[in-house]
C-alpha positions as CSV (number, residue, x, y, z in Angstrom):
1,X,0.0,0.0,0.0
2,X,1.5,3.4,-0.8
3,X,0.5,6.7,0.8
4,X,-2.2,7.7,-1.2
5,X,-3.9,4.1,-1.0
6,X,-3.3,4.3,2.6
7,X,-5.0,7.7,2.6
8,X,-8.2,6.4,2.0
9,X,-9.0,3.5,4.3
10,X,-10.3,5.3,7.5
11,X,-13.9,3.6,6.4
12,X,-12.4,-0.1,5.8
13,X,-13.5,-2.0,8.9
14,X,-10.7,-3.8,11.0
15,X,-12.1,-7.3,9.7
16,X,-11.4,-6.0,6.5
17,X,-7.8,-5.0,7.3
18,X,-7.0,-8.1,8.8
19,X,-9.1,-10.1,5.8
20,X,-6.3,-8.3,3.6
21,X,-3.4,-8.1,5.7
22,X,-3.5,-12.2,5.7
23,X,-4.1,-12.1,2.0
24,X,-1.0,-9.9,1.5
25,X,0.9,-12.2,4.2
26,X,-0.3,-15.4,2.2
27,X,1.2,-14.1,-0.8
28,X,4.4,-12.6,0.5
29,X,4.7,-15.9,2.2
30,X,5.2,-17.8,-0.8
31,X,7.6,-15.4,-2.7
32,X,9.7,-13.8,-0.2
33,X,10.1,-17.4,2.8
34,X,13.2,-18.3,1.3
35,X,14.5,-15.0,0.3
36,X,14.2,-13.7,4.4
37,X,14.4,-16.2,6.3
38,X,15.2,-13.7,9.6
39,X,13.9,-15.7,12.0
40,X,15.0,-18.0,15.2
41,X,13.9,-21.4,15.9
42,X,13.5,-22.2,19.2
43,X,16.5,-22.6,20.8
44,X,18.7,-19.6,19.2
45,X,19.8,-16.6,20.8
46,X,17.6,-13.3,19.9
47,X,19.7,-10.6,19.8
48,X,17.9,-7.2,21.5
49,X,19.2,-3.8,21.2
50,X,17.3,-1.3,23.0
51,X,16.9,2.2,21.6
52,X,15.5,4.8,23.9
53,X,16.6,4.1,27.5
54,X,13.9,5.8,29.7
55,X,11.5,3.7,32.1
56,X,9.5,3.0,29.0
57,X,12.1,1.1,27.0
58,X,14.0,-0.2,30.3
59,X,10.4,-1.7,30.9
60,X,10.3,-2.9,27.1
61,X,13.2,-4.3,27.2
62,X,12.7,-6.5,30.4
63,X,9.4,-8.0,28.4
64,X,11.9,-8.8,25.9
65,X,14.4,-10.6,27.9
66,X,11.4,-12.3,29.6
67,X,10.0,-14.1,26.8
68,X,10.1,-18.3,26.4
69,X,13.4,-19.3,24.3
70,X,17.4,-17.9,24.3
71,X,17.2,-14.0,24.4
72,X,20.5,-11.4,25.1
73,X,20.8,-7.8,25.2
74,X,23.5,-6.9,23.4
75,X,23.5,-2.7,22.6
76,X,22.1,0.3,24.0
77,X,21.6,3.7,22.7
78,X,20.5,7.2,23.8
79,X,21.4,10.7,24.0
80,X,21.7,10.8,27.8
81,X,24.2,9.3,29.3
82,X,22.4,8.6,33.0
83,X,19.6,6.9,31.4
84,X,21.5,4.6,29.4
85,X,23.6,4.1,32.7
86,X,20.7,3.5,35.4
87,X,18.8,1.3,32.5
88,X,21.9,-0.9,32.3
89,X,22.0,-1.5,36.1
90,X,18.0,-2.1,36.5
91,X,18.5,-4.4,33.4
92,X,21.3,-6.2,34.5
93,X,20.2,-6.4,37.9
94,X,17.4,-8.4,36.6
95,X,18.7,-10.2,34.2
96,X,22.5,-10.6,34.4
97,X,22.9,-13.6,32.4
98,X,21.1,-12.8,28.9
99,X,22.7,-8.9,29.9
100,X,26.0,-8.6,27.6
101,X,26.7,-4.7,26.6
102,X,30.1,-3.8,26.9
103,X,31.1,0.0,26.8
104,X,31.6,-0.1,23.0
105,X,28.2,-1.4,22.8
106,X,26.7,1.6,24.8
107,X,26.1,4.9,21.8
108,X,25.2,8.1,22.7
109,X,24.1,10.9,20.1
110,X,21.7,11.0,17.7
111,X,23.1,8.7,15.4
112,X,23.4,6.1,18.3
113,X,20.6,4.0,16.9
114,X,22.1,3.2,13.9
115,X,25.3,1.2,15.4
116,X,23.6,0.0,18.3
117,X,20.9,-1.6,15.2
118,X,23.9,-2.8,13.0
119,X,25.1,-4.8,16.0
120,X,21.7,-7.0,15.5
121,X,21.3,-7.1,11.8
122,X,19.9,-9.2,10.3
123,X,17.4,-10.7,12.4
124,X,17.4,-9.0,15.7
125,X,14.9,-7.0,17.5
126,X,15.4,-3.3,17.8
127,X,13.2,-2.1,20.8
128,X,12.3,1.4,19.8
129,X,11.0,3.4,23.3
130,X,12.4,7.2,21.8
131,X,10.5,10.4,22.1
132,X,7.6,9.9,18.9
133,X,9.2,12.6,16.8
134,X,11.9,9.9,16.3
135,X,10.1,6.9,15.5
136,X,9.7,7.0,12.0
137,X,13.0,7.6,11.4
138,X,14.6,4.8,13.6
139,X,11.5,2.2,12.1
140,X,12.6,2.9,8.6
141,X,16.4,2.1,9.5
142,X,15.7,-1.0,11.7
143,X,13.8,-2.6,8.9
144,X,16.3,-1.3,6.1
145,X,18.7,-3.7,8.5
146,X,17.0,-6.5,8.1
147,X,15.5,-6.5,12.0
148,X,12.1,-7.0,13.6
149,X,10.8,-4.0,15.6
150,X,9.0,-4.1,18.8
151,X,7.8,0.1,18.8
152,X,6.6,2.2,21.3
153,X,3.6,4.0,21.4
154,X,3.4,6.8,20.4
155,X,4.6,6.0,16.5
156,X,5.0,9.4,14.8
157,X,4.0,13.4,15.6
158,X,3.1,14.4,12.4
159,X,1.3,13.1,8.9
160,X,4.2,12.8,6.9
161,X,5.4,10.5,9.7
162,X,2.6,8.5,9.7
163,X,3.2,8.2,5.9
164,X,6.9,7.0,6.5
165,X,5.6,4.4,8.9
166,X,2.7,2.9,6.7
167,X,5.8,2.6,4.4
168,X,8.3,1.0,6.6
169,X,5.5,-1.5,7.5
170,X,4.6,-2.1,3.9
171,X,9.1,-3.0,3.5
172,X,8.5,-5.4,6.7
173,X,6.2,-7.4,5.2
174,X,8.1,-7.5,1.8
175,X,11.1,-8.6,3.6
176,X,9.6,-10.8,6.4
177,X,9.6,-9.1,9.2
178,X,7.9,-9.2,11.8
179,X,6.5,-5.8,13.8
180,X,4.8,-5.2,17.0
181,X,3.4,-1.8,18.5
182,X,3.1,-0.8,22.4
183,X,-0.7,-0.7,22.2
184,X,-0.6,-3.4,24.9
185,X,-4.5,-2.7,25.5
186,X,-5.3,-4.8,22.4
187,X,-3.2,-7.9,24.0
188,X,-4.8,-7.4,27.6
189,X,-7.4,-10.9,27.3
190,X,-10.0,-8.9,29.7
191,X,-10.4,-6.4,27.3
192,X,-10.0,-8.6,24.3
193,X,-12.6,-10.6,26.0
194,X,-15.0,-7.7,26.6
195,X,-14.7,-6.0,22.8
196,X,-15.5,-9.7,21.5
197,X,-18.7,-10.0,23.6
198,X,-19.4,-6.3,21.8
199,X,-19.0,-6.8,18.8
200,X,-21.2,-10.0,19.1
201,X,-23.7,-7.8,19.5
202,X,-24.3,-7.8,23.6
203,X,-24.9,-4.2,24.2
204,X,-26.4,-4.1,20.3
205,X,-25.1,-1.6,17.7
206,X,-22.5,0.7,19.3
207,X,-23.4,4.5,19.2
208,X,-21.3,6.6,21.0
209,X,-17.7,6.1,22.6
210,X,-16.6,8.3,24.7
211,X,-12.3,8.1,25.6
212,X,-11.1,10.0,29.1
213,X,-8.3,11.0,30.8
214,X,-8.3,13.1,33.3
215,X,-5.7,13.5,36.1
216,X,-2.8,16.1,37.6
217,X,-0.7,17.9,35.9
218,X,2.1,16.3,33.9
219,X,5.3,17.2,35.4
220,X,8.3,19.2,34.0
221,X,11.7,19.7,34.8
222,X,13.7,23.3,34.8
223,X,16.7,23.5,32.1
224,X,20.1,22.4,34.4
225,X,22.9,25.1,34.4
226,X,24.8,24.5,30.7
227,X,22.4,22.9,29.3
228,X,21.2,23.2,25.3
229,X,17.8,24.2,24.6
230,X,17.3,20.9,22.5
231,X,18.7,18.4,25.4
232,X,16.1,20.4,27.8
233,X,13.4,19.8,24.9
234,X,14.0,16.3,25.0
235,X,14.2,15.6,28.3
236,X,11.0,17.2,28.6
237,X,9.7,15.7,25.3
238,X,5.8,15.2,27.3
239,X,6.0,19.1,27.2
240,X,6.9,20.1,23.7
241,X,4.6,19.0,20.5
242,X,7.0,18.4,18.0
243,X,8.4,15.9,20.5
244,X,4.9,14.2,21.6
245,X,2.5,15.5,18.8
246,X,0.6,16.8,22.2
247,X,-1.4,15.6,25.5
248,X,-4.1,14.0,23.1
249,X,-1.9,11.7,21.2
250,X,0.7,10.9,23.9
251,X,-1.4,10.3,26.5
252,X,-4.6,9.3,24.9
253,X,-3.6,7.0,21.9
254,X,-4.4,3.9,24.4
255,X,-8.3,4.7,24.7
256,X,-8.9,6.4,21.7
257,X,-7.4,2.9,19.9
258,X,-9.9,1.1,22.0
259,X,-13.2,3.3,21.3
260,X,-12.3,2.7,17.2
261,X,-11.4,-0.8,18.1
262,X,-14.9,-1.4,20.0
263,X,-16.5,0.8,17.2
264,X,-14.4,-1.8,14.3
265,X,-13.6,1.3,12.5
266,X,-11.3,4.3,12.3
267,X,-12.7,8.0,12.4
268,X,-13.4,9.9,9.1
269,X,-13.6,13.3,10.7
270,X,-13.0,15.7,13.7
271,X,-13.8,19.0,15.6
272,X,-13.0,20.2,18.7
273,X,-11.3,22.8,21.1
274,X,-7.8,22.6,23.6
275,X,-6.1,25.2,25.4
276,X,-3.6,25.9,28.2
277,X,-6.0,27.4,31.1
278,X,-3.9,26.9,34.1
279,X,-0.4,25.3,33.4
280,X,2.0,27.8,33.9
281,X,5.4,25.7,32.9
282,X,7.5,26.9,29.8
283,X,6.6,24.2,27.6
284,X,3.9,24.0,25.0
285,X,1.6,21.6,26.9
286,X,-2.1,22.1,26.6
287,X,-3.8,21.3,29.7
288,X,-6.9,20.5,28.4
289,X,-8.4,18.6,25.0
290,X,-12.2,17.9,24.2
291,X,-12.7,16.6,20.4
292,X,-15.6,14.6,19.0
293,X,-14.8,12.1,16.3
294,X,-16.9,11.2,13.8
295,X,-17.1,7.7,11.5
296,X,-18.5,7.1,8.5
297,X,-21.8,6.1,9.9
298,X,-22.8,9.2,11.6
299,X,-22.2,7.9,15.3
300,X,-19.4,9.7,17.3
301,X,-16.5,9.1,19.5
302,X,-15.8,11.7,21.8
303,X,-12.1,12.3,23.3
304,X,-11.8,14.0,26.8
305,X,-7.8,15.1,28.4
306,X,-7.4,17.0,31.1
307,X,-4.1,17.2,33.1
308,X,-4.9,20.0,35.9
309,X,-4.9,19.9,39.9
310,X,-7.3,19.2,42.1
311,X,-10.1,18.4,38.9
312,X,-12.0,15.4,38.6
313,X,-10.4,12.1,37.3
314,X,-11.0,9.1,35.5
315,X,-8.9,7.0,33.1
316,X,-10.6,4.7,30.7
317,X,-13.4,4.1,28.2
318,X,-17.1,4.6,28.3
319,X,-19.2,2.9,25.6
320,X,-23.4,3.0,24.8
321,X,-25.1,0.7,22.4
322,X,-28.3,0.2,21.2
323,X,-29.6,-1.9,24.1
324,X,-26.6,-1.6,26.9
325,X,-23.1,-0.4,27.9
326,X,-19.2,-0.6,29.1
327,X,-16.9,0.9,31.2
328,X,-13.1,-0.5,30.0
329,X,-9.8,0.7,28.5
330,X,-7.0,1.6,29.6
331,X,-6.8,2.5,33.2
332,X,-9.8,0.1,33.9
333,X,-8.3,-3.1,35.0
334,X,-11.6,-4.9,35.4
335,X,-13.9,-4.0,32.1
336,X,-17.8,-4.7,32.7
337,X,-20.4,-4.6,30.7
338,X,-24.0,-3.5,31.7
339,X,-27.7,-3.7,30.0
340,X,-28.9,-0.2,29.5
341,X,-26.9,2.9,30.1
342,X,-27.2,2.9,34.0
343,X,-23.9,1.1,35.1
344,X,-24.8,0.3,38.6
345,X,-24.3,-3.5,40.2
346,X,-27.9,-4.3,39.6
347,X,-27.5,-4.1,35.4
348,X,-24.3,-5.8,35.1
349,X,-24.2,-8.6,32.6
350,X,-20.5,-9.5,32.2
351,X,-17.5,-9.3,34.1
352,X,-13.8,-11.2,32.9
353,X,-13.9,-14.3,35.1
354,X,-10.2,-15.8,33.2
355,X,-6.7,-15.5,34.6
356,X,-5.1,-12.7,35.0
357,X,-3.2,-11.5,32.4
358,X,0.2,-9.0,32.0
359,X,-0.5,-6.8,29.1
360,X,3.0,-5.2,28.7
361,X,4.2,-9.0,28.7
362,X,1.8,-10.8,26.4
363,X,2.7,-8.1,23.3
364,X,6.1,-9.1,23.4
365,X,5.4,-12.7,24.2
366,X,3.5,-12.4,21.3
367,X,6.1,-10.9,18.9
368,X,8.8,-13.6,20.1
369,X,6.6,-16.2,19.4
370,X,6.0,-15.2,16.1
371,X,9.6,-14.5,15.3
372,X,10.8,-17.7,16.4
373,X,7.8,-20.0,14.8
374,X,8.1,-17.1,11.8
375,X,4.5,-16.6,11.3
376,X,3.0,-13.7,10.1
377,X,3.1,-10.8,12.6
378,X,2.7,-6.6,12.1
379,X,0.7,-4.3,13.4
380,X,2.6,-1.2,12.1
381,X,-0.8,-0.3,9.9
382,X,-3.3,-0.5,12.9
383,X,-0.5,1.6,15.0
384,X,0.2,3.7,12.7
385,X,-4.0,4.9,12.3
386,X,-4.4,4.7,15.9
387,X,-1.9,7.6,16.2
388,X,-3.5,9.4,13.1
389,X,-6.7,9.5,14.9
390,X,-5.0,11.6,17.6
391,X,-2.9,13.9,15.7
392,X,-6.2,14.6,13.4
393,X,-7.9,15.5,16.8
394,X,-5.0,17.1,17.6
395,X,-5.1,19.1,13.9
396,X,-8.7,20.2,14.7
397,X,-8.9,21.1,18.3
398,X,-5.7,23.8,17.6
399,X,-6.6,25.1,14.8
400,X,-10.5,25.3,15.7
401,X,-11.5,23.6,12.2
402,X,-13.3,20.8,10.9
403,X,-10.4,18.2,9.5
404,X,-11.5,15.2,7.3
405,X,-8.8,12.2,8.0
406,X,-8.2,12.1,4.3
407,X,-6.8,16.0,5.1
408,X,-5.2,15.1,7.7
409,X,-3.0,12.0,6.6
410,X,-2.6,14.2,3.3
411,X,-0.8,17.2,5.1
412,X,2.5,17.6,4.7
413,X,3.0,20.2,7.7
414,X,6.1,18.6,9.9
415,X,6.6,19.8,13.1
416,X,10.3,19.2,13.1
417,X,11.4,19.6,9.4
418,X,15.0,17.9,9.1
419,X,15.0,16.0,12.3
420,X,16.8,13.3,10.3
421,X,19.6,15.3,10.2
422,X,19.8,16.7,13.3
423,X,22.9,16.3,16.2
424,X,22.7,17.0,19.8
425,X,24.5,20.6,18.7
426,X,22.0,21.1,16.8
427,X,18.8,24.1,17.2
428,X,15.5,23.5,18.6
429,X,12.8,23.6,16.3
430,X,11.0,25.6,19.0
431,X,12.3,28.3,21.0
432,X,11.3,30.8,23.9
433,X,10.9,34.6,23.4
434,X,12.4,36.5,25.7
435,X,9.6,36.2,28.5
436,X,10.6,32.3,28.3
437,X,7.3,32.0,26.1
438,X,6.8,29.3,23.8
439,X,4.8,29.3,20.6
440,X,1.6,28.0,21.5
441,X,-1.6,26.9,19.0
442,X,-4.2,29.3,18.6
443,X,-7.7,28.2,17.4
444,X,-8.6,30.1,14.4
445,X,-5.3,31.2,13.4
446,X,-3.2,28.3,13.5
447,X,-2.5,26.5,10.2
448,X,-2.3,22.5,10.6
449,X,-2.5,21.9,7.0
């Protein structure tokens, strides 16, 4: 699928993307198994490099080296020096025998991903936990190498990143490769459990969806004395939009993927409002989001984010059909579904009875499985749309306009224009005036497309 192709497939139903995905697969199968072949058997060591050395891809990582078969960690990159430091000890710590990264294995800078990848190519996984601006860029290399990719969420800031991901996917499956993507709701069995009672029709058609988080603000850390306006941007990268593509995708992606995955369909428009009421920080964060989604069928998902003190929270999904409802998502461990709309004790239907189930375990169980068995296995298509559904809420609530998804994933606005090239030396693409003011969106002036 090219761009364009892939421009117009917010209406296709996920039955039908997975109806074609195993059509492509059966295909590629048969003229690209021999010509790949970049998979383990059972017993053989899976080489890991880990890209992005926060608490996110430290956690990554330790899914990783917890998976059934031979796995080692074997290079480490990032562009601060005390993360990739304090991730090797946790790491180690936990895992000292399948732990093997030597000092010339450890790369800092921005080019660090590229020779901590070459280390595993072919046929290794490159665990991609970067800031989102980056992911595009480090995807497209990984699978140019020849490796599987497990990605965090979220997978690009922009359109033209989303583009470049569709792409990379599209090379993954040419080259069999397999791809996983940190939406760990969609491999959390209660949940999976609960959406398949939906969509057999227990709470009848759905009509509305309605995604929330709401909680305190997201915290921010001062620039330290000699320290570059990029590095500070970075380290800060919840803060800055060309880093995070904003508080709606970052933090939201999770429960907006689950409303379109209860709804079986992605949105095909969106309008909606954001601003920054009460955060005083010097960032670019908007403290509050409300956008309502449409999909081709007239019914509506509505997307609520809120990061302010001492406000009302809740974290998770709220869904009405037809003839009952549900309360799951992220951020609702226990999903239950009720008949009618009242969600008291009396009206609920369904609750998971099963084991319990790791989430952030079972994706890359997954992943390993299929690498080592190598069966078909990428979800860089349904990560890559469930991260244009936020940045086209995004598009709409800061510019104050109605934005089709076909606009959206056809923009080619980039929020950080070169970031391929850049070095740690290198500018911000966003700086302060000289009140320490950062450019902020404004409804009804800002341009998005």
């Amino acid at each position: 699928m090219n761009a364009s192709q892939a421009r117009t497939l917010p209406s296709a139903t996920r039955r039908d993307f997975l109806k074609h995905t195993s059509t492509t697969l059966a295909g590629l199968s048969l003229s690209h198994g021999l010509a790949a072949r970049s998979y383990a058997a059972e017993q053989n060591t899976v080489k890991i490099a880990l890209i992005g050395c926060g608490g996110r891809g430290t956690g990554a990582a330790a899914n990783a080296l917890a998976t059934a078969g031979p796995t080692q960690l074997v290079a480490m990159a990032d562009v601060f020096d005390n993360r990739l430091t304090a991730s090797l000890k946790n790491l180690s710590g936990k895992y000292a025998d399948k732990v093997d990264v030597a000092p010339d294995r450890q790369f800092l800078g921005m080019d660090g991903f590229k020779k901590a990848i070459d280390l595993i190519a072919p046929g290794g996984v490159a665990v991609l936990a970067t800031p989102p601006a980056f992911r595009p860029i480090h995807l497209e290399y990984a699978v140019a190498k020849g490796c599987h990719v497990f990605m965090e969420k979220s997978f690009a800031v922009d359109a033209p990143g989303i583009r470049r991901v569709l792409k990379a996917g599209q090379d993954a499956k040419a080259k069999n490769l397999k791809i996983a993507g940190g939406l760990m709701s969609r491999h959390y069995q209660p949940l999976e459990d609960a959406v398949a009672r939906i969509h057999d029709g227990l709470i009848g058609e759905v009509i509305t969806a309605w995604a929330y988080r709401e909680h305190g603000p997201v915290g921010f850390s001062p620039k330290t004395p000699n320290e570059s306006e990029l590095s500070h941007q970075i380290r800060n990268y919840s803060c800055y939009t060309w880093l995070n593509g904003s508080f709606l995708l970052d933090w939201l992606i999770h429960n907006l993927d689950v409303c379109c995955w209860v709804k079986d369909a992605w949105p095909v428009s969106a309008q909606g409002q954001g601003g920054r009421q009460v955060r005083t920080e010097a960032d670019q964060l908007f403290d509050h989001y409300a956008v309502e989604y449409s999909f081709a069928d007239g019914t509506r998902l509505f997307a609520q984010g809120r990061h302010q003190a001492n406000t009302w929270g809740f974290f998770g999904d709220i869904i009405h059909g037809a003839k009952g409802s549900a309360v799951l998502g992220e951020g609702i461990p226990q999903p239950k579904i009720y008949q009618g709309h009242l969600q008291s004790q009396e009206n609920q239907i369904w609750e998971y009875q099963g084991a319990p189930c790791n989430q952030y375990q079972r994706e890359h169980d997954l992943l390993f499985a299929a690498i080592r068995e190598d069966k078909p296995y990428n979800e860089t298509e349904r990560c890559a749309y469930a991260a244009m559904t936020g940045i086209l809420g995004r598009m709409a609530a800061e510019s104050g306009q109605r934005i089709t998804w076909e606009q959206a994933l056809a923009s080619d606005l980039e929020l950080a224009p070169g970031l391929d090239q850049y070095t740690m030396q290198s500018a911000a693409p966003v700086t302060a005036d000289d009140q320490g003011r950062y450019p902020l969106a404004m409804p009804g002036r800002t341009k998005v497309l």
